[in-house]
C-alpha positions as CSV (number, residue, x, y, z in Angstrom):
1,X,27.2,3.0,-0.6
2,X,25.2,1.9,-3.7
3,X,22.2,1.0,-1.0
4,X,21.7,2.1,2.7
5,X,18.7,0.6,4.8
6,X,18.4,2.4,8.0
7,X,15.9,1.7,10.8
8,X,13.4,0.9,8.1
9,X,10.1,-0.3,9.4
10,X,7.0,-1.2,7.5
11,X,3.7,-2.4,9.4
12,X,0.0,-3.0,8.7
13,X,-1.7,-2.7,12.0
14,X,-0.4,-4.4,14.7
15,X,2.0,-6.2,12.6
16,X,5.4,-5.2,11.4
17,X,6.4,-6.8,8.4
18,X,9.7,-4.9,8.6
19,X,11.2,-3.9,12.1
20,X,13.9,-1.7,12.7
21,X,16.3,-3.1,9.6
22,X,19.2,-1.8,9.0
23,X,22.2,-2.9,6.2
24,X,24.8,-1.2,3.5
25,X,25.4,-2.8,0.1
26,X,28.8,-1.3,-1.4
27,X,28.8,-0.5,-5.5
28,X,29.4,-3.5,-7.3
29,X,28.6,-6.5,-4.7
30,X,26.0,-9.1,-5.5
31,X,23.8,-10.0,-2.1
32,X,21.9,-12.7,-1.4
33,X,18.4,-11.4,0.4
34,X,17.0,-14.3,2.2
35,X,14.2,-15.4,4.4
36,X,11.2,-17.5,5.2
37,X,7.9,-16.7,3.2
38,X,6.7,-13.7,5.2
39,X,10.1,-12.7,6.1
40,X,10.3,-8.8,4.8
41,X,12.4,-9.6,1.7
42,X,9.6,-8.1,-0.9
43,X,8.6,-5.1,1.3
44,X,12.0,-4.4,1.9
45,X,12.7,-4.6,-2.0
46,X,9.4,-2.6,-2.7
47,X,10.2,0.8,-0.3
48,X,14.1,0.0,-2.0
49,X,11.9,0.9,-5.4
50,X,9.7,3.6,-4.2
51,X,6.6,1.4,-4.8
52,X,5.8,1.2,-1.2
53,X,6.4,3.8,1.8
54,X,8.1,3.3,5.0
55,X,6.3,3.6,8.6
56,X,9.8,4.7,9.7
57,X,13.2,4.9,8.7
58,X,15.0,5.5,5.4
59,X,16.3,3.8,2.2
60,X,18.7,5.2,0.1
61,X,20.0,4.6,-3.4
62,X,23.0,6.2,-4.5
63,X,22.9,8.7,-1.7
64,X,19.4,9.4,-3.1
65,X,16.6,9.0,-0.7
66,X,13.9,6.7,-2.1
67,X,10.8,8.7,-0.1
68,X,12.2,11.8,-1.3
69,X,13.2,11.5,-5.1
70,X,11.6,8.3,-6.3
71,X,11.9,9.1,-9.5
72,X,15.5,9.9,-9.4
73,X,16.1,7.3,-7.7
74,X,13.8,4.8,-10.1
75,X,16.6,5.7,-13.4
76,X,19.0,4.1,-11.2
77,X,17.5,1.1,-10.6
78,X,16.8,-2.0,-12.6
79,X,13.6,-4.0,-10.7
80,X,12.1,-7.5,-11.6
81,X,9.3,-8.5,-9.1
82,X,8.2,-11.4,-8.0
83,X,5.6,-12.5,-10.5
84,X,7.0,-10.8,-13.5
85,X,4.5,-8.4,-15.1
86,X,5.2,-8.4,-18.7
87,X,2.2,-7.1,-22.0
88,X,1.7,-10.7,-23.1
89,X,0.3,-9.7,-26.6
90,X,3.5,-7.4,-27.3
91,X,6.0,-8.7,-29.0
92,X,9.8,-9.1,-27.3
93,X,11.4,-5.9,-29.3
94,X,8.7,-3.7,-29.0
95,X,7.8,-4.4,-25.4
96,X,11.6,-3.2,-24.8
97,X,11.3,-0.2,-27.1
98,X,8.0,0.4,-24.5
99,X,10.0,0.6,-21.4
100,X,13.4,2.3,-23.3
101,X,10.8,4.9,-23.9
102,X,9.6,5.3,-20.7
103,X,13.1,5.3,-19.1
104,X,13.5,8.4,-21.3
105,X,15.8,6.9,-24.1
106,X,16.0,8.8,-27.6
107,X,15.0,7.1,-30.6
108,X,18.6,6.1,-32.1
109,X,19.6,5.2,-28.6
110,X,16.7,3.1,-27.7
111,X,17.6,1.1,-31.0
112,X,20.9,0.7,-30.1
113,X,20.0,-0.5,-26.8
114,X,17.6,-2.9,-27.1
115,X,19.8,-4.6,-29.8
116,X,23.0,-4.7,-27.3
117,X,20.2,-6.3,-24.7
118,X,18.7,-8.6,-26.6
119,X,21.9,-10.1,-27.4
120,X,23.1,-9.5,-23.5
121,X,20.3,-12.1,-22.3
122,X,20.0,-14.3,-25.4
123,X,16.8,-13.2,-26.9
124,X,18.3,-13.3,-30.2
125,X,16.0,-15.8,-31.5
126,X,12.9,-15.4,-29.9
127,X,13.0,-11.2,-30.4
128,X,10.4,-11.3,-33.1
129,X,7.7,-13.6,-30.9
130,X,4.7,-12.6,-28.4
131,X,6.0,-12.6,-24.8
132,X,2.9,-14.5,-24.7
133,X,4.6,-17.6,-26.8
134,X,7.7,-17.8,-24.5
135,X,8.7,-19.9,-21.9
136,X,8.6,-19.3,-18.6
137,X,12.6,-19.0,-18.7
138,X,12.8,-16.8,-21.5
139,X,9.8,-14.4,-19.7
140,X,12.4,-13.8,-17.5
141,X,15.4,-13.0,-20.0
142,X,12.5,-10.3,-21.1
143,X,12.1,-9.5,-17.2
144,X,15.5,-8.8,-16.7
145,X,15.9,-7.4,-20.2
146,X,13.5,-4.9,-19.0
147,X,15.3,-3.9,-16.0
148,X,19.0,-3.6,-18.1
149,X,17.6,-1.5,-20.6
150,X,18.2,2.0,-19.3
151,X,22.0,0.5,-17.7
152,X,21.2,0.8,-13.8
153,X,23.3,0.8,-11.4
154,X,21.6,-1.3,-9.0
155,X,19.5,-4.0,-9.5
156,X,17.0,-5.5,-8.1
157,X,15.6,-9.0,-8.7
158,X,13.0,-10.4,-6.6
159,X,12.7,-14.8,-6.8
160,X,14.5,-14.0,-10.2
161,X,14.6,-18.4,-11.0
162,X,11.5,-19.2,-9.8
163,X,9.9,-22.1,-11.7
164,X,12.2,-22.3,-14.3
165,X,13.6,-25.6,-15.1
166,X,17.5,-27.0,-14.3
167,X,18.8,-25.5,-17.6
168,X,16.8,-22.1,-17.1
169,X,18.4,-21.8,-13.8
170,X,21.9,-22.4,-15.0
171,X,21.3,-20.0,-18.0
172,X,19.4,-17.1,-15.6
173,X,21.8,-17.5,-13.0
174,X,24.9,-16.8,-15.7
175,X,22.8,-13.8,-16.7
176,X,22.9,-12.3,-13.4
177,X,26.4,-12.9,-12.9
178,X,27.4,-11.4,-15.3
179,X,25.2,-8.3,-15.2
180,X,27.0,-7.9,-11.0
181,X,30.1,-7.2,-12.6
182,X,29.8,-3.5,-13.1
183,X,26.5,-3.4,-11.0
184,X,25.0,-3.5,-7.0
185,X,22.5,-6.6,-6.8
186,X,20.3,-7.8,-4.6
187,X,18.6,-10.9,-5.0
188,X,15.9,-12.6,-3.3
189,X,15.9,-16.6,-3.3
190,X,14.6,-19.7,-1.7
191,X,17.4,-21.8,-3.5
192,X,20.3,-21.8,-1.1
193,X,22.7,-23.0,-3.7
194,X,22.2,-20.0,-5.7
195,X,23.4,-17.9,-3.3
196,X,26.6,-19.9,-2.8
197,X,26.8,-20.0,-6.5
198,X,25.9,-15.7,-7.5
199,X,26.7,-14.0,-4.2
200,X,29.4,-12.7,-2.5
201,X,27.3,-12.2,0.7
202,X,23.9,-12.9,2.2
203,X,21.5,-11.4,4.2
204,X,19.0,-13.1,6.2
205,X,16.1,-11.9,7.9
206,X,13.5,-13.3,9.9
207,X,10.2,-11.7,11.4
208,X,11.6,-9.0,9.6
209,X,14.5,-8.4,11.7
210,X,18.1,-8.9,10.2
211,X,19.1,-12.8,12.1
212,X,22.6,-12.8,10.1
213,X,24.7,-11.0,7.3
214,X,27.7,-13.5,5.9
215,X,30.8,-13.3,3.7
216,X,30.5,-16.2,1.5
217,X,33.7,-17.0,1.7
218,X,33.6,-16.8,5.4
219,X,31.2,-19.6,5.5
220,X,33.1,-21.9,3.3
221,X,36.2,-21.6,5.3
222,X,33.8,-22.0,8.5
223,X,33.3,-25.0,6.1
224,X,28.9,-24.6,7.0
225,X,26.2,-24.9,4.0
226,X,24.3,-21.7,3.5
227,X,21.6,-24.3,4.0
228,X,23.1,-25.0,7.6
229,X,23.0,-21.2,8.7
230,X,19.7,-20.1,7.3
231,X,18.1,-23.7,9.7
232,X,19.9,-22.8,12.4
233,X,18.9,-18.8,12.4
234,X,15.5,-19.1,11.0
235,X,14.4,-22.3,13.6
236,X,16.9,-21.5,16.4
């Protein structure tokens, strides 16, 4: 299994953000993380990455465990939080020759690279520009360009199209797409018509308990919205 979540809990005090979660994601199937705000999608995400601990339970990551090899397990994945954090006064190319570097890419590698990503999430134009002069939308080719660069196996993508405009969505959405064909993701979203448009499954979770885990195609043939299933296990 490219990821393994078992009995994973997370709490602050008397609340659990996470409670006893458990799920597989295969190599090479996109997923569909949902949730109300408050859920467990970004905790969940953030012990997947090593940034945060568990209370209890473990993640894993190509068989690696998170809590014990983080680092390890960190050159496997590609990551793009929430609210993408990005040096605004770098400039697109060197910014990704930044984070080849840290990923531990040689010099005629890291080259090569960034050229074949640039060109992946179509940066071609705006390469030479501040990440501080970009759009929103192309912040987040940069975001995602950032979490290619080292050619993960898994990625992870938290509210990837947030606040990007119709065509930015299309566009990002394509992006992603394309980079599950010969990758694990898992996605967070609010936009149910993404998931039925990128994923081949979803998982939802609720008071950070799992409240249903779908084929796609299931749900089509049971001919319900994604929409439909995530009202009527989120408000019961």
């Amino acid at each position: 299994m490219s990821i393994s979540i078992q009995n994973l809990t997370k709490q602050y005090g008397s609340q659990k953000a996470v409670d006893n979660l458990s799920f597989e994601i295969p190599k090479g199937q996109i997923v569909g993380f949902l949730g109300p705000n408050g859920a467990g999608k970004s905790t969940t995400m953030k012990i997947l990455t090593g940034y945060l601990n568990a209370s209890s339970g473990q993640a894993f990551v190509n068989a690696l465990n998170v809590a014990e090899e983080p680092l390890a397990v960190q050159g496997k994945i590609g990551y793009l939080p929430e609210h993408n954090p990005l040096y605004l006064e770098m400039y697109v190319k060197e910014f990704l020759g930044f984070v080849a570097e840290l990923y531990g890419l040689k010099a005629a590698e890291c080259k090569k690279r960034i050229a074949e990503v640039i060109e992946e999430v179509g940066l071609e134009r705006e390469q030479h520009k501040k990440i501080g002069q970009l759009s929103k939308g192309y912040r987040q080719r940069v975001g995602l360009a950032q979490a290619l660069i080292h050619k993960p196996d898994v990625l992870i993508l938290d509210e990837p199209t947030t606040g990007l405009d119709p065509n930015q969505l299309v566009e990002i959405r394509q992006l992603i797409k394309n980079a599950g064909k010969d990758k694990t993701v898992i996605l967070s979203t609010h936009i149910m018509q993404e998931v039925e448009s990128i994923c081949e499954r979803a998982i939802i979770i609720h008071k950070g308990k799992i409240v249903a885990d779908e084929k796609i195609e299931a749900l089509k043939t049971r001919g319900e919205s994604m929409e439909e299933l995530f009202k009527k296990v989120t408000l019961g």
